[in-house]
N, C-alpha and C positions, 0 to 999 in steps of 0.2 A: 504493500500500500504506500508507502512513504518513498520509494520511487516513482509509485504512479504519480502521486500526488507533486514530485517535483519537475517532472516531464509537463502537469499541467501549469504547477506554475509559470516554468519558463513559458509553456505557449501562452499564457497573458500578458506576459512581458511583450511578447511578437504580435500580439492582437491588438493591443493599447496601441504600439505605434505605429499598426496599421488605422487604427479609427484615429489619433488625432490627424496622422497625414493627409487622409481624404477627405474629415473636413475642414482643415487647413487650408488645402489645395481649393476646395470648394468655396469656402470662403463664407459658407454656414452651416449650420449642425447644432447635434446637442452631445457636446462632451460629457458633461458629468456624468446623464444617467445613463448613457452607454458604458462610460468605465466603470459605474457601481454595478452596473447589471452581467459585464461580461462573465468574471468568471461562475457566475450562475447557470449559464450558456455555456460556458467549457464543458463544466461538469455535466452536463446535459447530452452535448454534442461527443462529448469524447470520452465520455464513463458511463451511460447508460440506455441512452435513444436510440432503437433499431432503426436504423436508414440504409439508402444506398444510393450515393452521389452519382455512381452510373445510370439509375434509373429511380431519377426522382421522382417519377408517379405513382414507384411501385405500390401496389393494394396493401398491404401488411406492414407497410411503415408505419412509426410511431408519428404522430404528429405536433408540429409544435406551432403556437401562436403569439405572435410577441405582441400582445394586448398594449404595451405603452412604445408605441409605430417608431415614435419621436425616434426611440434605439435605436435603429436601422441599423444605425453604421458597425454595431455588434456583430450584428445578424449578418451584413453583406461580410465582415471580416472571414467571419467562420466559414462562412458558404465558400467564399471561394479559397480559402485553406484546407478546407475537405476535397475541392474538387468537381464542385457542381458548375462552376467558371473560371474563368482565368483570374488572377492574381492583377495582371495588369486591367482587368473593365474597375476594379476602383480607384481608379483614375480619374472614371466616368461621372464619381457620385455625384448625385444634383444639377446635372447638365442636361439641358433641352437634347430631348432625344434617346438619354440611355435608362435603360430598365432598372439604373440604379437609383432609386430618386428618396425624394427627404424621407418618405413611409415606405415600408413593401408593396409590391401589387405584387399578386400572384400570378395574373396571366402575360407579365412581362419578365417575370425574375424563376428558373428553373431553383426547387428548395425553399420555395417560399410557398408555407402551406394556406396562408389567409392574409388577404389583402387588411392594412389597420392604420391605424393613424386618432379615428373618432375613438377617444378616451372612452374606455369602460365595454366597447364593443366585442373588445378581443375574446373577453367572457364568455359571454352568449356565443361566440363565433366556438369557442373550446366546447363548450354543453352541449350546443349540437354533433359536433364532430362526434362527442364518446356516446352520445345516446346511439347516433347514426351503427357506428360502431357494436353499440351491444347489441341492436338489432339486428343486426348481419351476424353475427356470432364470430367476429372476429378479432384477434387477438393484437389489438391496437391501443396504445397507451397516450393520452393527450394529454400535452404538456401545457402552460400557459404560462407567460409571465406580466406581472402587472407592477404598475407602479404607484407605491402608496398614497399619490394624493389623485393617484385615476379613482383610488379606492370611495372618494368623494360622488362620485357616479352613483346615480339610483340603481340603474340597468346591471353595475355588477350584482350586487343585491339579489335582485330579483334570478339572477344567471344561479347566483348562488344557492337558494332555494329550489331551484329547477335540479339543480345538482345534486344536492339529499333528496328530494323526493323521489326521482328516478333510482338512487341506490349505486353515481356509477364512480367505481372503485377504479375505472380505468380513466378517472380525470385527477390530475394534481396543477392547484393551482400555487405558485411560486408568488410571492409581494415581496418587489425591491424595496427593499421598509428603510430609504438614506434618508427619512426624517425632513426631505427639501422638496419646493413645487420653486412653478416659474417666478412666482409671488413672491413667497418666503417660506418658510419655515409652516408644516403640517398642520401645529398647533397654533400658529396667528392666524393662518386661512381658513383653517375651519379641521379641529380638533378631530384625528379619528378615536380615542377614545383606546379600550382595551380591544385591539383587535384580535388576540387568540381568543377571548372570550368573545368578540362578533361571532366567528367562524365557528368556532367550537356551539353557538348557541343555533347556528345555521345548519348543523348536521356532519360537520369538518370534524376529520380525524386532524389535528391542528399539531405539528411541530415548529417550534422556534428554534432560531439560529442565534448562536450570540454575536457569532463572526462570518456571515453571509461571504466572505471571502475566504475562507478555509475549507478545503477542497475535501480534507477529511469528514467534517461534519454535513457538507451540501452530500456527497455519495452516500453517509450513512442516511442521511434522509433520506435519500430519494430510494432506497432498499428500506424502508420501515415498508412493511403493507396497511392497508389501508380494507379492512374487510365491510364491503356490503354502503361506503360509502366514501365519499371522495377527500382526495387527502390537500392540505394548505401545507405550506414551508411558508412562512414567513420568515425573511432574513435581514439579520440589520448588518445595511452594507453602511459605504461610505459614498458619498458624491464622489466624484472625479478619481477614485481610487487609483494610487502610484504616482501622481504627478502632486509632487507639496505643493505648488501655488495653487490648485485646482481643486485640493481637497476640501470639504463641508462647505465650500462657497456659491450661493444660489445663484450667483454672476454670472456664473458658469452654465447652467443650465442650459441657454440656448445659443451662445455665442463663440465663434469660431475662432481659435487664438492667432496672433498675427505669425508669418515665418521666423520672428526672432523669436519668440516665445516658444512654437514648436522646436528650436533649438535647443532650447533649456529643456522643453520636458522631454528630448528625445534623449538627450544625456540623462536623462534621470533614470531612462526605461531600456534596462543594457540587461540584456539575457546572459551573458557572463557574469554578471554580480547578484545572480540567485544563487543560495546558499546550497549545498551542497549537503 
């Protein structure tokens, strides 16, 4: 395990400096909660989610939906480091014209299982997947990730309800819980409150993370089962996770750092200086 776990971390260290490059290069984006969210997506993409980048329509994939869209640049990092595209289309990102754009679309991006962006939707887009799913009697795992002031959304709610009442064991819903919105701070915009006690009181087999970026504890979670009803991870990341000037700062949320700045935090993110 503690080699896997530091094969994953170096690959965050190569992810981070693939997502600030591209929206550097791009010239808009949202840093922070792509770096709070990624290695929640490592551990997704490369410790537990059946897929297969040769054939990303296959029927028996695991599916995932990255419910707070804004991410993208996560989600394109990994995508085309598995191999569902080249390395060089995020070059592309946010350009008139390429499939790589501020949100996913699915029917422009191969690996992109739900088009998102509209906060809270990604929900209800995940419920349906795994009800679809038990209905067919097939053996499909839906993944979702949210981000905690999407959690503000009625419509997750009600996703969530739909979730226990159906009974399905083959949905886990993931909250980047970094405490920040585009505004400020969870609790000035509008307080979520005890959220393992939301979820747990909505039918959720509910685990918390203390260190949403510990690779050890997202795999032991995402192996807990989850019997007869759907499971939440709740994880408290950081904003802009690995770059010091970027960290817990709401500034950062939607704004693209200039090329001198990606200087400084590409020096900060050197896959040689993970520990060993």
């Amino acid at each position: 395990m503690q080699t896997h776990t530091l094969s994953l971390t170096r690959k965050g260290v190569q992810l981070r400096r693939d997502i600030l490059t591209m929206i550097t290069r791009a010239g808009s984006g949202h840093p922070g909660g792509s770096l709070s969210v990624i290695d929640l997506m490592i551990a997704l993409y490369y410790g537990k989610m059946k897929i297969d980048p040769q054939n990303p329509a296959w029927e028996e994939r695991d599916r995932f939906v990255l419910s707070k869209g804004h991410a993208a640049p996560a989600l394109y990092a990994i995508l085309a480091d598995k191999g569902y595209f080249s390395r060089d289309d995020l070059a592309g990102f946010r350009q008139l014209g390429s499939p790589l754009q501020g949100h996913p679309d699915k029917k422009k991006l191969p690996g992109v299982d739900a088009s998102t962006g509209s906060l809270g939707q990604g929900a209800s887009i995940a419920v349906g997947m795994a009800l679809a799913a038990k209905n067919q009697q097939r053996d499909v795992h839906v993944y979702t990730i949210l981000g905690d002031g999407e959690l503000q959304e009625g419509l997750v709610w009600e996703a969530a309800m739909a979730a226990a009442q159906y009974k399905l064991d083959n949905l886990t819903m993931m909250i980047d819980n970094n405490g920040l919105q585009i505004d400020g701070t969870n609790d000035e915009v509008m307080s979520l409150g005890d959220l393992a006690g939301k979820f747990t009181s909505f039918g959720f087999d509910v685990i918390e993370l203390a260190d949403g970026h510990d690779f050890g504890q997202i795999l032991d979670a995402l192996e807990q089962p989850a019997e007869n009803r759907p499971k939440c991870i709740i994880a408290k990341t950081i904003k802009g996770k690995g770059v010091s000037f970027l960290e817990n700062q709401v500034g950062w949320h939607g704004k693209a750092l200039s090329p001198e700045q990606l200087e400084v935090a590409l020096s900060e993110l050197v896959v040689e200086d993970v520990a060993e």
